[in-house]
C-alpha positions in Angstrom: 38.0 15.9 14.3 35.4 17.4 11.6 33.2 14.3 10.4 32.4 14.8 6.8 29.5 12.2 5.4 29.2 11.5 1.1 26.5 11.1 -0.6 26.8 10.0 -4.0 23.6 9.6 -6.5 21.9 10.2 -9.9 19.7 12.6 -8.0 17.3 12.0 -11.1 15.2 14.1 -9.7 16.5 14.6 -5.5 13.4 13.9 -3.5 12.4 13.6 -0.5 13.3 10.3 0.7 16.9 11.3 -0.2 16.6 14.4 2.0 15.1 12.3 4.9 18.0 9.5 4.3 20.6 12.3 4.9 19.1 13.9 7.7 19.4 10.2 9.3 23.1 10.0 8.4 24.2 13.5 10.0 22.2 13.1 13.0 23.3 9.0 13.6 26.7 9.9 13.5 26.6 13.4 14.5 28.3 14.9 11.1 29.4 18.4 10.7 28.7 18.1 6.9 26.9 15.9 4.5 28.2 16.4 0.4 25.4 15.3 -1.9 27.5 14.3 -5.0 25.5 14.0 -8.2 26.9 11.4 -10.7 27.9 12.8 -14.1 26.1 11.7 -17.5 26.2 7.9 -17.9 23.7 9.0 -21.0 25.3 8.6 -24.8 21.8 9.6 -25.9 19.6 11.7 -25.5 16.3 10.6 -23.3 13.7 12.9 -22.4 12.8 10.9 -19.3 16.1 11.8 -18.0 17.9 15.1 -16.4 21.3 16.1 -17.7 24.1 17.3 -14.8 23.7 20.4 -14.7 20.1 20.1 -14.1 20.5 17.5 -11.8 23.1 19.9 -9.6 21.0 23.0 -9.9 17.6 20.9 -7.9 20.4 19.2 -5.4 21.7 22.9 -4.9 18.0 23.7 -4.6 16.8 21.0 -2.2 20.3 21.1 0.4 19.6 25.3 0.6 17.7 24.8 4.2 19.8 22.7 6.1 23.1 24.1 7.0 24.5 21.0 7.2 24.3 19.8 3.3 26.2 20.9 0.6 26.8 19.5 -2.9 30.0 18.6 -5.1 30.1 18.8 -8.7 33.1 16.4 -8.0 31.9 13.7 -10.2 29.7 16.1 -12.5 33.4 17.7 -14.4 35.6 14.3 -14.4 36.2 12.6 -17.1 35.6 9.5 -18.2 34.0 6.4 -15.9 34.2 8.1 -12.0 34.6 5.5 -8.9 34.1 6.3 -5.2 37.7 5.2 -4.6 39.3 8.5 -6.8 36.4 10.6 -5.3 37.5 9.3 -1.7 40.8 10.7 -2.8 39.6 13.5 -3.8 37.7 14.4 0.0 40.7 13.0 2.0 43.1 15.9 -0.4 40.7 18.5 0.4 40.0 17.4 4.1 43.4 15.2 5.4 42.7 15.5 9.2 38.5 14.7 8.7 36.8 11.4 9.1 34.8 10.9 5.9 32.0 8.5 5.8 30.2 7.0 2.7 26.5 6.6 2.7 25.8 3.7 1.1 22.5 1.1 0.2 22.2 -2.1 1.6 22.2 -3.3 -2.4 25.7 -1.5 -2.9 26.8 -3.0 0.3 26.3 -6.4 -1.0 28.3 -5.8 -4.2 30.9 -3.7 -2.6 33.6 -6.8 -3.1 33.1 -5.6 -7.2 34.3 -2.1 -6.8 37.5 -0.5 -7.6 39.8 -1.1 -5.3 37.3 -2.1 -2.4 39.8 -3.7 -0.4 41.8 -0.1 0.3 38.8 2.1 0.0 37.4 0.5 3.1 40.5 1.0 5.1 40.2 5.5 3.7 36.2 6.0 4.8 33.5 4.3 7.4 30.7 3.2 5.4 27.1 3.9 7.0 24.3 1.9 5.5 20.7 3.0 4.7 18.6 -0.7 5.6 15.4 -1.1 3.3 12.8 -3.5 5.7 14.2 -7.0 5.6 17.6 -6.3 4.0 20.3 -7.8 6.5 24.0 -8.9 6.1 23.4 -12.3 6.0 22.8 -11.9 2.4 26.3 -10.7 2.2 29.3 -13.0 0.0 31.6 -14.9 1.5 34.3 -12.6 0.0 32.9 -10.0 2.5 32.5 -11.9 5.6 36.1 -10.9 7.1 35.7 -7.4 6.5 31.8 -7.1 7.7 33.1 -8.6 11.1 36.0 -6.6 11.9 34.0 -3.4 10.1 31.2 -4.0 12.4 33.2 -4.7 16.0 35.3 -1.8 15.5 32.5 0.8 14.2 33.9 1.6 10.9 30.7 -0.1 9.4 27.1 1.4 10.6 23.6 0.5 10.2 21.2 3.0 9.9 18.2 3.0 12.2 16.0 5.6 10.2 13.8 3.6 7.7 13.7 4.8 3.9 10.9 6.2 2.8 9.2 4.4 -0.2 9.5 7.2 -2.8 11.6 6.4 -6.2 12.9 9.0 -8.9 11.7 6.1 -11.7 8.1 7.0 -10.3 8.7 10.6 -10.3 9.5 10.6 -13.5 7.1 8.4 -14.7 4.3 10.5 -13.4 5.4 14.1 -14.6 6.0 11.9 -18.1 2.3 11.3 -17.7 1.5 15.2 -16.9 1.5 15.0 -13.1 4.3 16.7 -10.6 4.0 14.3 -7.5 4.6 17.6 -5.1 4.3 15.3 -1.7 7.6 13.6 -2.9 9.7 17.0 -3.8 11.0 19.4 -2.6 9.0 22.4 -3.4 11.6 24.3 -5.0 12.7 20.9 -7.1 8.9 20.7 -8.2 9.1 24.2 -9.4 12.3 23.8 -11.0 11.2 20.8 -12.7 8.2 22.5 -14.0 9.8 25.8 -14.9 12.7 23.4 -17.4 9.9 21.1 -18.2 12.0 18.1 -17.7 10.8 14.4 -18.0 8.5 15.3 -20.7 
């Protein structure tokens, strides 16, 4: 059975850390495939701080380009309206019926998950894998998720990363090219020279 991992993200810019996060989640649960999907543009105005979609798609496309295990959707980038991970989980399980998709997922996310659309169903479609910041744990999590975390967790539908996150945000990145520098240690090279090339975050 082809094992299929999602990625969802503002990807305001894709860095590093979210390249070392997916690596973890392909290799942990031995994927065949890991689909960055950017989110479309939550922006009604214009900022200069931020990166429309199709920016945002070209430096994922960019960064994903050495690992033949990565691709990215534009899934989320062309729909209409507010998108949810329950109608893009449709969307996967349409394309791919016989695969086992899994959701990559934050501990913070985790902890809301009983807010989402439809949470109840989506976690009976897709495993969920969970990237840990230092000190996160479930015991944190509400009572309305208890049930679920027990059963998720005893029958392997729920995982826990073991690969740290590295401490590198795309607020800071942008922050710092606002203020004139590219922080190249945190990029991709070909992001940084994509960034620099649109001048975006100016």
């Amino acid at each position: 059975m082809k094992k299929i991992g999602l990625f969802g993200g503002t990807f305001d810019p894709i860095h590093n850390g979210h390249l070392h996060i997916a690596r973890a989640f392909a290799d942990e649960l031995n994927l065949d495939m890991v689909v960055f999907l950017p989110a479309g543009d939550p922006y009604h105005k214009a900022d200069v701080k931020h990166a429309a979609a199709h920016h945002r798609l070209a430096m994922a496309e960019l960064a994903v380009a050495d690992d033949p295990r990565f691709a990215v959707s534009d899934c989320d980038i062309i729909r209409k309206g507010a998108t949810y991970t329950f109608d893009t989980v449709q969307i996967f399980h349409q394309q791919f019926p016989t695969a086992r998709l899994w959701w990559l997922m934050g501990m913070d996310s985790l902890l809301q998950l009983h807010t989402w659309k439809k949470w109840q169903t989506l976690v009976r479609q897709i495993h969920i894998a969970v990237a840990a910041r230092k000190g996160d744990n479930l015991n944190q999590a509400p009572a309305e998720l208890h049930a679920w975390l027990g059963d998720a967790l005893q029958n392997q539908s729920l995982k826990l990363l073991n690969a740290p996150l590295y401490d590198i945000s795309s607020t800071s990145i942008r922050e710092q090219i606002r203020q004139g520098h590219i922080p190249a240690e945190s990029l991709p090279e070909s992001v940084a020279r994509y960034i620099t090339d649109h001048k975006l975050y100016r």
